[in-house]
TORTIRO-827903 format. One record per residue: x, y, z of N, C-alpha, C, CB in turn; residue number from 1. Coordinates in nm, 3 decimals, always signed. Glycine has a CB too. Example, Ala and Ser with C-alpha at 12.3 -4.5 7.8 and 13.67 -1.06 7.14 Angstrom:
[romi [+1.319,-0.569,+0.780],[+1.230,-0.450,+0.780],[+1.320,-0.330,+0.780],[+1.131,-0.447,+0.905],1]
[romi [+1.285,-0.225,+0.708],[+1.367,-0.106,+0.714],[+1.290,+0.003,+0.787],[+1.408,-0.060,+0.572],2]
END
This chain:
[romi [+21.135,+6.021,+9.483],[+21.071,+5.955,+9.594],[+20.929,+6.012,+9.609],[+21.154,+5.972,+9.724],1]
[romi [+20.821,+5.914,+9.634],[+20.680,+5.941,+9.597],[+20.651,+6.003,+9.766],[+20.575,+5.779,+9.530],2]
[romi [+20.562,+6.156,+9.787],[+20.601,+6.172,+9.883],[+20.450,+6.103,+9.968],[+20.658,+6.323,+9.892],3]
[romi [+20.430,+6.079,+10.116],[+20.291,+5.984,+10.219],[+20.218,+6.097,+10.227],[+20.323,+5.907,+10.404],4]
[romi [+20.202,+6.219,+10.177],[+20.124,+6.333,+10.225],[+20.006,+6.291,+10.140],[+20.187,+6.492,+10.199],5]
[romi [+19.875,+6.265,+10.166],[+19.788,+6.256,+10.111],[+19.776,+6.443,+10.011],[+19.681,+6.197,+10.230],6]
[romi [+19.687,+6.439,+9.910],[+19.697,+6.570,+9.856],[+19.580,+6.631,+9.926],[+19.693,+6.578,+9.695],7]
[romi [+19.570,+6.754,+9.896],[+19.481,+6.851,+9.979],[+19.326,+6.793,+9.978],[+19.488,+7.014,+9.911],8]
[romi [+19.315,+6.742,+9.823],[+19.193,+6.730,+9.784],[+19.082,+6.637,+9.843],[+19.208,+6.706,+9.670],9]
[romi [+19.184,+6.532,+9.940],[+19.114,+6.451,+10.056],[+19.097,+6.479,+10.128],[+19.137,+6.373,+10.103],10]
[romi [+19.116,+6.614,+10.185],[+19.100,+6.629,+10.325],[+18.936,+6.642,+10.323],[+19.189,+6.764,+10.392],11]
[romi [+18.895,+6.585,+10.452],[+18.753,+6.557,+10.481],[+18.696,+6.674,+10.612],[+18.744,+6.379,+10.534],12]
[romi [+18.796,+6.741,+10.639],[+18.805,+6.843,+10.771],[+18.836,+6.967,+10.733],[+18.910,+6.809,+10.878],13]
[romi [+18.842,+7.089,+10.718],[+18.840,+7.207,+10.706],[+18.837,+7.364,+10.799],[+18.767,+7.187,+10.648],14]
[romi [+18.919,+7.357,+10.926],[+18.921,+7.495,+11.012],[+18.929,+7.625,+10.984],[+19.006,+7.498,+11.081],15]
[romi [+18.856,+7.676,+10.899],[+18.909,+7.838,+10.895],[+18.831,+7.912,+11.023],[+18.858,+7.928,+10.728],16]
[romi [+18.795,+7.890,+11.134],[+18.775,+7.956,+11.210],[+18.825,+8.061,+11.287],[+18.754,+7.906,+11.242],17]
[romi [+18.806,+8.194,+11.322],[+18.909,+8.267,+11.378],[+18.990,+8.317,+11.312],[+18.968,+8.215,+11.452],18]
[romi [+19.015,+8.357,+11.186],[+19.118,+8.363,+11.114],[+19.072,+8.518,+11.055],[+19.140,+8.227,+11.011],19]
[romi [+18.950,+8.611,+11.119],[+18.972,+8.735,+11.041],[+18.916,+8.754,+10.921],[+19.093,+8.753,+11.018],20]
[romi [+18.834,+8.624,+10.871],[+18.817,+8.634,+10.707],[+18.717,+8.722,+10.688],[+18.778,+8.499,+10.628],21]
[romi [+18.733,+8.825,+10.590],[+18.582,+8.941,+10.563],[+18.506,+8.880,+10.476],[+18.606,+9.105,+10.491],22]
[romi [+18.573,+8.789,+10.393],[+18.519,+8.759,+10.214],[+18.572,+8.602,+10.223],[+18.625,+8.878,+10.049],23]
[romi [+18.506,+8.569,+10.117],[+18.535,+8.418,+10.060],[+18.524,+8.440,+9.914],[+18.422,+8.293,+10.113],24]
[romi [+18.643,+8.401,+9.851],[+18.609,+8.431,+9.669],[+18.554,+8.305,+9.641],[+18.758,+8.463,+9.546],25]
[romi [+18.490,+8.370,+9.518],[+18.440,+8.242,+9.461],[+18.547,+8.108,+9.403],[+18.357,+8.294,+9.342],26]
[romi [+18.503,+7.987,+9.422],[+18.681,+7.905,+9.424],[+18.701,+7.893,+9.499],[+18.806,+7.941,+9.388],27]
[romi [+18.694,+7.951,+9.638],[+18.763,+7.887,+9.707],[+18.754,+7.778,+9.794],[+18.797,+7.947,+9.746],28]
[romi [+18.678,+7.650,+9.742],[+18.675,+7.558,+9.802],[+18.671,+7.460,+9.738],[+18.607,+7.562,+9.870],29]
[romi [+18.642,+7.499,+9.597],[+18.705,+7.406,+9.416],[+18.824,+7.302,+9.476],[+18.818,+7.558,+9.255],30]
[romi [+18.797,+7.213,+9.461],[+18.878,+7.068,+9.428],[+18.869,+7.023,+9.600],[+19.084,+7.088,+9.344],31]
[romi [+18.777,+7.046,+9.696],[+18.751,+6.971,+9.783],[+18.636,+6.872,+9.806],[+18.759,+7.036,+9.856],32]
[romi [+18.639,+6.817,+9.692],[+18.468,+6.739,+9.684],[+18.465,+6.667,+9.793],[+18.426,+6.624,+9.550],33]
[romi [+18.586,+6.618,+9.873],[+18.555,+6.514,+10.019],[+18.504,+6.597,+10.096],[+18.682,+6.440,+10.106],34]
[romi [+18.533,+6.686,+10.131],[+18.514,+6.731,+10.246],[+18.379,+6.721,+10.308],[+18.554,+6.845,+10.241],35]
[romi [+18.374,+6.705,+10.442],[+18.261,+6.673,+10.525],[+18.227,+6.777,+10.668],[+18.291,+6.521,+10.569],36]
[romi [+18.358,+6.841,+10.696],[+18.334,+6.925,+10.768],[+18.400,+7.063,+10.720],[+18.366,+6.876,+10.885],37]
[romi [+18.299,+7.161,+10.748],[+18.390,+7.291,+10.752],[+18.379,+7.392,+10.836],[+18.387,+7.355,+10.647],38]
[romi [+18.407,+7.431,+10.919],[+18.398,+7.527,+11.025],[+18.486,+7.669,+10.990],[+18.451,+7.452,+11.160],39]
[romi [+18.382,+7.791,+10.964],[+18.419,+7.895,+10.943],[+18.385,+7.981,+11.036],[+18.391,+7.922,+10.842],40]
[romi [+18.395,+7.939,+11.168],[+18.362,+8.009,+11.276],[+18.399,+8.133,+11.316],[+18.385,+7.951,+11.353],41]
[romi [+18.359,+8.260,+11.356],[+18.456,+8.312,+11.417],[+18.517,+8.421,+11.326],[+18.545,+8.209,+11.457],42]
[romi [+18.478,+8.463,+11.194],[+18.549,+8.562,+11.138],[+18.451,+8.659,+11.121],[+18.620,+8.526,+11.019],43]
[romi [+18.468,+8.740,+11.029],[+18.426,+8.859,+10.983],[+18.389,+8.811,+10.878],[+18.507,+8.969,+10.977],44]
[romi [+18.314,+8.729,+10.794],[+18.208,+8.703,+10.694],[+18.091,+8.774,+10.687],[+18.170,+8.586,+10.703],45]
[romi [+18.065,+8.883,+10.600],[+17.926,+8.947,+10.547],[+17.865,+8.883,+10.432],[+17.943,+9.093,+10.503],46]
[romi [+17.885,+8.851,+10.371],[+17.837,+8.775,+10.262],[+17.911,+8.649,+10.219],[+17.831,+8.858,+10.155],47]
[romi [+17.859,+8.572,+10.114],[+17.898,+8.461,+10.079],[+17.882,+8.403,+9.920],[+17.838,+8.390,+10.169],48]
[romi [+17.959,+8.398,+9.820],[+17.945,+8.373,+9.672],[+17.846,+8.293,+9.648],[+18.056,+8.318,+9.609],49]
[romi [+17.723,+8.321,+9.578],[+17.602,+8.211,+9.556],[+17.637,+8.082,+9.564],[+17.537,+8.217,+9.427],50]
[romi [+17.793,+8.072,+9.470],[+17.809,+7.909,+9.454],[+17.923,+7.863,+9.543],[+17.846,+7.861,+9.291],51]
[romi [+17.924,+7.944,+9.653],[+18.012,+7.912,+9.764],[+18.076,+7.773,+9.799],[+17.945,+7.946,+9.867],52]
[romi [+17.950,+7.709,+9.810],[+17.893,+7.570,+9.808],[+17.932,+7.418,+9.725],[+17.775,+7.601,+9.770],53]
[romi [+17.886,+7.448,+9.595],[+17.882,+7.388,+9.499],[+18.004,+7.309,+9.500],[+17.858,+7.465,+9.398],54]
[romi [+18.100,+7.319,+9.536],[+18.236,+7.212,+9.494],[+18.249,+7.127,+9.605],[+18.397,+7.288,+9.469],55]
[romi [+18.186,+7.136,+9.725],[+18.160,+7.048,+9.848],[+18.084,+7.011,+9.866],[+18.169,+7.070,+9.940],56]
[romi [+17.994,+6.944,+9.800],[+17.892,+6.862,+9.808],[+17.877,+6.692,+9.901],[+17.880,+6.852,+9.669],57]
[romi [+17.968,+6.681,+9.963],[+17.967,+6.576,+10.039],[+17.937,+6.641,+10.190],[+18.104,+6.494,+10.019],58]
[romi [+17.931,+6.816,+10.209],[+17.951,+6.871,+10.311],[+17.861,+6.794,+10.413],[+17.934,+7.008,+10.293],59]
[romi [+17.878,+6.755,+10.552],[+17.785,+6.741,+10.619],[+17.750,+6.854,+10.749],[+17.806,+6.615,+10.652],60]
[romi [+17.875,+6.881,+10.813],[+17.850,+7.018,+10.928],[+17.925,+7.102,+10.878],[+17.893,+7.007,+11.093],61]
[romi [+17.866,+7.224,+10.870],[+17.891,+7.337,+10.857],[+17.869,+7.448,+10.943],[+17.851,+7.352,+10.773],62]
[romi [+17.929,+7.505,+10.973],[+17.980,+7.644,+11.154],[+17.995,+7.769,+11.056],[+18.213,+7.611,+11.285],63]
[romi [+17.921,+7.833,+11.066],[+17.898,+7.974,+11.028],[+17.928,+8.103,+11.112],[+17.770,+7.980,+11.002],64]
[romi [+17.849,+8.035,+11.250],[+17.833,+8.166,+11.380],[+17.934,+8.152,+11.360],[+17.773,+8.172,+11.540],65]
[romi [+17.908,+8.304,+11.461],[+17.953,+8.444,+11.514],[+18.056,+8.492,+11.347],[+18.075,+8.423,+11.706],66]
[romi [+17.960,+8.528,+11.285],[+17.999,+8.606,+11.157],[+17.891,+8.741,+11.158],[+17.978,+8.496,+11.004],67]
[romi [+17.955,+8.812,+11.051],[+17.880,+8.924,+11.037],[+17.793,+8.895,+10.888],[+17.984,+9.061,+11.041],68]
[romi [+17.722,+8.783,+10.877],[+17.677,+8.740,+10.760],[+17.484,+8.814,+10.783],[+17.712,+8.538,+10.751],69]
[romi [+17.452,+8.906,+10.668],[+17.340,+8.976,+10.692],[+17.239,+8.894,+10.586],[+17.362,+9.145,+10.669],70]
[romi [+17.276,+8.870,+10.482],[+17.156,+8.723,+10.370],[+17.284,+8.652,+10.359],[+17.054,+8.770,+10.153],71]
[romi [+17.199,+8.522,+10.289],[+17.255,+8.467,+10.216],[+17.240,+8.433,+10.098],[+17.272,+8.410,+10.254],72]
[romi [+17.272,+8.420,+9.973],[+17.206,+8.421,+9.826],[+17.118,+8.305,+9.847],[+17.316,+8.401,+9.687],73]
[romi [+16.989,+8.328,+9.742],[+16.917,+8.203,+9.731],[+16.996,+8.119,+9.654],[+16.782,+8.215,+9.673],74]
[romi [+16.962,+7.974,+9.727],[+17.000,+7.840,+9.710],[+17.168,+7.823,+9.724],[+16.943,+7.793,+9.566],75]
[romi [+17.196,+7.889,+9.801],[+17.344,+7.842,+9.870],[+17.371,+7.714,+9.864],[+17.360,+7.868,+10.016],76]
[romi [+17.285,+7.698,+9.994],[+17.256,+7.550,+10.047],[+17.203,+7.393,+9.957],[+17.143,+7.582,+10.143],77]
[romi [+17.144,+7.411,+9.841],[+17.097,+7.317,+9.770],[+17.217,+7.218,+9.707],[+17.011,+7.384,+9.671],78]
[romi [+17.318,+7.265,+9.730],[+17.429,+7.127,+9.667],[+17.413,+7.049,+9.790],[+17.629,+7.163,+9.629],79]
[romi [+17.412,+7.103,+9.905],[+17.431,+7.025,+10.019],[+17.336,+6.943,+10.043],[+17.450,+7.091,+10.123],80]
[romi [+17.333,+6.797,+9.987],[+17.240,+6.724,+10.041],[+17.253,+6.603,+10.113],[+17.173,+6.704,+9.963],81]
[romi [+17.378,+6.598,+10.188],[+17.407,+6.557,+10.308],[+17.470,+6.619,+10.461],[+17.470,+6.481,+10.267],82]
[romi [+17.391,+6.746,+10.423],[+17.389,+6.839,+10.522],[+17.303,+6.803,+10.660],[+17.339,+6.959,+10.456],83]
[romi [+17.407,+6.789,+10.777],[+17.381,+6.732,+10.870],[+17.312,+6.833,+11.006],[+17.503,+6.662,+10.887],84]
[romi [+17.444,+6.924,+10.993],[+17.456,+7.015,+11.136],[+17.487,+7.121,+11.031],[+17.590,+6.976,+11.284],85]
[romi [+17.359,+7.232,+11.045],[+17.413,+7.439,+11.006],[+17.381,+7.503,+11.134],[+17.292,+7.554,+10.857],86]
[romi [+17.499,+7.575,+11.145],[+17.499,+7.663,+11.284],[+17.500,+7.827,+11.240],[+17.652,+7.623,+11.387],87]
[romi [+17.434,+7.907,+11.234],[+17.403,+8.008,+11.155],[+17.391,+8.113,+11.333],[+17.239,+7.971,+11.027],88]
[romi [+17.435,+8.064,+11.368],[+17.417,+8.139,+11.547],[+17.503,+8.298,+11.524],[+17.535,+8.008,+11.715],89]
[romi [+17.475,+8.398,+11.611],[+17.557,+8.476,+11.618],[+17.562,+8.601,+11.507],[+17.658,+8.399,+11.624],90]
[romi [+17.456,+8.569,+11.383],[+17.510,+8.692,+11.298],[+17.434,+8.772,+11.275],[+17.558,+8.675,+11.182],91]
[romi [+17.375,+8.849,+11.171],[+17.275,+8.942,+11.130],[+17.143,+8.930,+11.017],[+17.354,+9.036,+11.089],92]
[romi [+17.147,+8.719,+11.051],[+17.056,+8.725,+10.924],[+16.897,+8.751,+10.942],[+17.069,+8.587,+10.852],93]
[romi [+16.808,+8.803,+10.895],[+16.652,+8.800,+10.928],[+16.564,+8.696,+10.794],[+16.587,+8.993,+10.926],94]
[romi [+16.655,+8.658,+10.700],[+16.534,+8.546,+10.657],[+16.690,+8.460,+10.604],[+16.369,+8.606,+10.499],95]
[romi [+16.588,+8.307,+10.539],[+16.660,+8.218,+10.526],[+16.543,+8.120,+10.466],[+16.741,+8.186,+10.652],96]
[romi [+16.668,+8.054,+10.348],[+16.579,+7.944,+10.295],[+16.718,+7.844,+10.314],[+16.497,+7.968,+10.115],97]
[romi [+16.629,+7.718,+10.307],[+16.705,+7.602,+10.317],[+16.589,+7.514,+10.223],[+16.742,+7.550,+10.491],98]
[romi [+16.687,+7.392,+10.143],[+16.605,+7.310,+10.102],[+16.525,+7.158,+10.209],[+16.689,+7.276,+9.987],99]
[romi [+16.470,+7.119,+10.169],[+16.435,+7.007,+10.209],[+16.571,+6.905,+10.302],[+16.378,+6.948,+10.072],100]
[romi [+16.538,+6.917,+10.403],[+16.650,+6.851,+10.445],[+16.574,+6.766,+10.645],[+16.812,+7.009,+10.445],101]
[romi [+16.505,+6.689,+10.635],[+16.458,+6.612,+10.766],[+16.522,+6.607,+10.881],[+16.445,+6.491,+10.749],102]
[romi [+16.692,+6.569,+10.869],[+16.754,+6.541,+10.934],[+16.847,+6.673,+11.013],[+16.803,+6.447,+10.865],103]
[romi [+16.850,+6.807,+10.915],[+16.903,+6.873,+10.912],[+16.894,+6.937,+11.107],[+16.863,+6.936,+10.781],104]
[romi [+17.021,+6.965,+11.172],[+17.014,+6.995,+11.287],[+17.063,+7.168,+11.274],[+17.101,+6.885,+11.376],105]
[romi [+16.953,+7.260,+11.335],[+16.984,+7.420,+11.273],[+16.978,+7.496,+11.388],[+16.872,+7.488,+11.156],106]
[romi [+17.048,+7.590,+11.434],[+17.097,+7.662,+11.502],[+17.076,+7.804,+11.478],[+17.203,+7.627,+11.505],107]
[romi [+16.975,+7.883,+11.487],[+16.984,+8.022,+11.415],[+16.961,+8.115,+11.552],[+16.851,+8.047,+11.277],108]
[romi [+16.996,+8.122,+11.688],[+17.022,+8.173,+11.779],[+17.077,+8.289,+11.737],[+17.081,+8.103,+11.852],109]
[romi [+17.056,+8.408,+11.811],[+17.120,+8.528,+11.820],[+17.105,+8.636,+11.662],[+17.279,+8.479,+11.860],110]
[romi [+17.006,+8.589,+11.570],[+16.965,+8.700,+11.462],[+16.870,+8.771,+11.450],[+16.955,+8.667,+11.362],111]
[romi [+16.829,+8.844,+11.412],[+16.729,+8.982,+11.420],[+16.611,+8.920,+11.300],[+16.830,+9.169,+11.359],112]
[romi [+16.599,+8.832,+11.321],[+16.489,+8.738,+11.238],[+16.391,+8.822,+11.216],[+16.428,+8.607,+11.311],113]
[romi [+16.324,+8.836,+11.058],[+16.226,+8.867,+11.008],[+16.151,+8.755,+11.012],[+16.243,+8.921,+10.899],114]
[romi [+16.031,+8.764,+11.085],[+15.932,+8.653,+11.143],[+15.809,+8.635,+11.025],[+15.860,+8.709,+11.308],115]
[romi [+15.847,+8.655,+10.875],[+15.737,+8.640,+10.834],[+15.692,+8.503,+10.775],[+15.726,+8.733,+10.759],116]
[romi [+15.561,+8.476,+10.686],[+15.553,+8.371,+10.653],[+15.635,+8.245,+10.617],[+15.505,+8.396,+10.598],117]
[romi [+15.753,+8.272,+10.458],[+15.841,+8.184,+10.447],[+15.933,+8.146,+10.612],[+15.928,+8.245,+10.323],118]
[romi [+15.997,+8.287,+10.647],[+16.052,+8.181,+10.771],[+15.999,+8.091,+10.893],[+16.122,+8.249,+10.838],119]
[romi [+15.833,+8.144,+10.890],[+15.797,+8.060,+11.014],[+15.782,+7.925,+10.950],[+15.657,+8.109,+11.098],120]
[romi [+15.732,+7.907,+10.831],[+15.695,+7.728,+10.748],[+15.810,+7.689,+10.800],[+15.685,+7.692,+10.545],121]
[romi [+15.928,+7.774,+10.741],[+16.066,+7.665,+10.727],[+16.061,+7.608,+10.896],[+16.260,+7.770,+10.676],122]
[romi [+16.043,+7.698,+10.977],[+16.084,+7.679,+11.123],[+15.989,+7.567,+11.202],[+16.072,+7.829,+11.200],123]
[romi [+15.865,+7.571,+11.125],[+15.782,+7.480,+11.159],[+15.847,+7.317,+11.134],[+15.654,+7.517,+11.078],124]
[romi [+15.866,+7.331,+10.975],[+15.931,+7.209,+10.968],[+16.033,+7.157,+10.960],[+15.909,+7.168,+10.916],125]
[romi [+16.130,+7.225,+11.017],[+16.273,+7.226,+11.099],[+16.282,+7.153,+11.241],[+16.314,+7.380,+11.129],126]
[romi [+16.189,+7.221,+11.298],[+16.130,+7.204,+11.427],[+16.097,+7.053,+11.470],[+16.005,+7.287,+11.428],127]
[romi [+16.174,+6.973,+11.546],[+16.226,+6.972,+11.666],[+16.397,+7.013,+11.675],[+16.192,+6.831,+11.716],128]
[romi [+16.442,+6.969,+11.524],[+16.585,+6.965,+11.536],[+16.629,+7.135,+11.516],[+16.654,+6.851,+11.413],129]
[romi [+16.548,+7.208,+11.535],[+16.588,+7.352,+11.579],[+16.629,+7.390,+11.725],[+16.476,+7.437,+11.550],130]
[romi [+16.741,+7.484,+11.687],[+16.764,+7.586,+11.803],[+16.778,+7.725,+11.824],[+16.849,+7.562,+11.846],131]
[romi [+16.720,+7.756,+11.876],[+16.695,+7.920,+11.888],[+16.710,+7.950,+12.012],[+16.557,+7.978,+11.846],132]
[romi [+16.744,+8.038,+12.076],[+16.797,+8.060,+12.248],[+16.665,+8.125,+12.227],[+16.966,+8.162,+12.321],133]
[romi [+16.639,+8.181,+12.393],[+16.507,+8.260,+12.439],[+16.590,+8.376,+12.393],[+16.440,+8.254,+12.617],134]
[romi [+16.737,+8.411,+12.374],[+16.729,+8.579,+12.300],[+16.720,+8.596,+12.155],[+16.864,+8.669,+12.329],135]
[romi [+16.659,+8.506,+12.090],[+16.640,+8.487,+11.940],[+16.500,+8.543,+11.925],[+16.654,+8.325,+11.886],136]
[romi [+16.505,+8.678,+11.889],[+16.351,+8.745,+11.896],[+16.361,+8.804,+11.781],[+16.305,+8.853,+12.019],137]
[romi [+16.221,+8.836,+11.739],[+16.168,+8.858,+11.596],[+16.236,+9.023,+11.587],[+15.966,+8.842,+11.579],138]
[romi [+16.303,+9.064,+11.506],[+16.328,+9.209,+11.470],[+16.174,+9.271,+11.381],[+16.487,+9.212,+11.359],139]
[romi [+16.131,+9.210,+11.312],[+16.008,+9.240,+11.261],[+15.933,+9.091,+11.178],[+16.037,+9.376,+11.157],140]
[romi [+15.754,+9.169,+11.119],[+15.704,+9.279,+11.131],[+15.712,+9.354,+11.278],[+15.582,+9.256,+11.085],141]
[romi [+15.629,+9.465,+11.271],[+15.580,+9.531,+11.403],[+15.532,+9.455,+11.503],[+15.481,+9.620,+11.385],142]
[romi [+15.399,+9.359,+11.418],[+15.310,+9.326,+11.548],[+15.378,+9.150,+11.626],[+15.105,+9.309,+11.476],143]
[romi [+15.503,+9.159,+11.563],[+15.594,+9.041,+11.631],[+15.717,+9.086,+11.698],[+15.643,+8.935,+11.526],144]
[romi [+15.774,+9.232,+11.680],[+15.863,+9.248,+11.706],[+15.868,+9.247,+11.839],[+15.899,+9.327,+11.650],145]
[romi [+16.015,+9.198,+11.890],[+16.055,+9.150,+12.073],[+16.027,+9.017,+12.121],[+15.963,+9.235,+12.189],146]
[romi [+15.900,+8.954,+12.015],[+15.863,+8.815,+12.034],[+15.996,+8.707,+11.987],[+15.719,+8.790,+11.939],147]
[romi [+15.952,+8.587,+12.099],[+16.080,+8.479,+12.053],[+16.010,+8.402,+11.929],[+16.133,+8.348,+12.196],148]
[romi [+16.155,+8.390,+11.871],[+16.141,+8.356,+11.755],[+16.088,+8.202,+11.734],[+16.263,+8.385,+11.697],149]
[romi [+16.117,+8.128,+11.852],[+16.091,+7.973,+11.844],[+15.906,+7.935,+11.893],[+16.223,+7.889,+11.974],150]
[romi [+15.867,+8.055,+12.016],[+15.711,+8.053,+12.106],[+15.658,+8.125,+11.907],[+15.687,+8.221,+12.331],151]
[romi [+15.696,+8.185,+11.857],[+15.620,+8.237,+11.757],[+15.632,+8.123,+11.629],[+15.676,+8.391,+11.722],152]
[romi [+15.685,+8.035,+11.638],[+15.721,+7.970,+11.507],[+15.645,+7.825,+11.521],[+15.898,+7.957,+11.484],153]
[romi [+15.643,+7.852,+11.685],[+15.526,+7.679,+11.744],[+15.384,+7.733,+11.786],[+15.597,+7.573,+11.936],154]
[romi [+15.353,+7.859,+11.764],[+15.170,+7.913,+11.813],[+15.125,+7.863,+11.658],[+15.125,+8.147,+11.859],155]
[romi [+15.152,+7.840,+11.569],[+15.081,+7.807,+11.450],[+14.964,+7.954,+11.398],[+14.993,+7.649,+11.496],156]
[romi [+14.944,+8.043,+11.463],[+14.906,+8.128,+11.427],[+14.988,+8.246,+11.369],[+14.845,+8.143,+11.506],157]
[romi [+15.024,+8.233,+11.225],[+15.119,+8.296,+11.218],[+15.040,+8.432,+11.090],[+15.256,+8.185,+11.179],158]
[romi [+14.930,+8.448,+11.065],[+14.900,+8.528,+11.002],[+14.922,+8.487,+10.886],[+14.941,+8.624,+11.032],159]
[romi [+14.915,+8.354,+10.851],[+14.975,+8.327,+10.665],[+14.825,+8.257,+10.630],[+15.162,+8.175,+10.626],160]
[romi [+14.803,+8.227,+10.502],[+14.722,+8.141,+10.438],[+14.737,+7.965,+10.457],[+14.743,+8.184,+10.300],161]
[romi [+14.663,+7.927,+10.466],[+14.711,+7.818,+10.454],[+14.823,+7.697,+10.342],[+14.615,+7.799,+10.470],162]
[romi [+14.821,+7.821,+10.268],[+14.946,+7.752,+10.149],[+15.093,+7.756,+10.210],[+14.960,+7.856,+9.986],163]
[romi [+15.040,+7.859,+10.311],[+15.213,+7.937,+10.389],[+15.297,+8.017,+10.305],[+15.339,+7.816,+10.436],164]
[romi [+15.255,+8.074,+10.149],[+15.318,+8.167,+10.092],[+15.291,+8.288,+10.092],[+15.327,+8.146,+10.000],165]
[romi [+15.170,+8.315,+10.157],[+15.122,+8.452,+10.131],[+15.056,+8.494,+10.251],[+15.027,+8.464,+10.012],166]
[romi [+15.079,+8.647,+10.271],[+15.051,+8.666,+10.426],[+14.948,+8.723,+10.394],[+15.147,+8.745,+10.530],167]
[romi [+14.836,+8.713,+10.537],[+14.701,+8.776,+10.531],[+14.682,+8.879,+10.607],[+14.603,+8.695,+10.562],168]
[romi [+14.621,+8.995,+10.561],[+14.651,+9.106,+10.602],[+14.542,+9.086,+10.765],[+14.615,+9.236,+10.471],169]
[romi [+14.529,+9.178,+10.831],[+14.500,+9.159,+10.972],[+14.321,+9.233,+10.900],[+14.634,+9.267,+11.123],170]
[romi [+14.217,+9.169,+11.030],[+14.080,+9.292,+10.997],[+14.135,+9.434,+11.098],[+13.872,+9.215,+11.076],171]
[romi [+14.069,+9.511,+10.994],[+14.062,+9.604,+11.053],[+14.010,+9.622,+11.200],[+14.012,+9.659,+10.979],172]
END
């Protein structure tokens, strides 16, 4: 008898929130190409396998906060290109790249943000669909540190070149 349980590999929803997790092996999200949501809210995550990503490529929201996540490898995020909603709230990251994404709605509230060039561009053009609380303040450099991360990311004076890759040192 053929059994009505659809197989795992459809599921389009994903809760590991709350569940304690320290680690994620690599694999472990292999053979969910539907999936559209995943919410890993809520655990003990410090890091994350470069290709964490890669087998969920339909992902659209993804819930990160309140993890203990300090980087994340470059280009995590680049399979995801129907990435809707990243909520990155709550943890210990100070920089971050994301690819090209317009629509993308981002949440980076509550991290000890390194305020330098690459992150203010990204934040610039993130920006409106950013969120940052007023306690989202720059951990460094010096001459930003305590500043909010969102009043510093909209003064457009951010000490960079105009290419936005390279920072300019201050006059003496």
């Amino acid at each position: 008898m053929a059994s009505s349980t659809p197989p795992a590999t459809s599921s389009t929803c994903l809760d590991l929130s709350h569940n304690r997790l320290a680690t994620l092996a690599p694999g472990t999200l292999a053979g969910l190409g539907a999936l559209e949501r995943l919410d890993l809210e809520g655990n003990r995550l410090g890091t994350l396998p470069p290709t964490t990503f890669a087998p969920v490529p339909a992902l659209r929201l993804l819930f990160l906060q309140d993890n203990e996540l300090q980087a994340l490898p470059t280009g995590i995020f680049l399979p995801l290109r129907h990435l809707l909603v990243l909520d990155l709230a709550g943890n210990r990251l100070w920089a971050l790249e994301l690819p090209p994404a317009p629509r993308l709605d981002l949440d980076i509230s509550g991290n000890p943000w390194a305020c330098e060039c690459p992150l203010l561009a990204l934040l610039r053009r993130m920006s409106p669909r950013l969120t940052a609380t007023r306690d989202t303040l720059c951990a460094s450099p010096a001459h930003r540190q305590g500043q909010e991360v969102a009043a510093v990311s909209r003064a457009g004076d951010t000490g960079c070149d105009p290419k936005g890759d390279k920072q300019r040192l201050p006059d003496p």
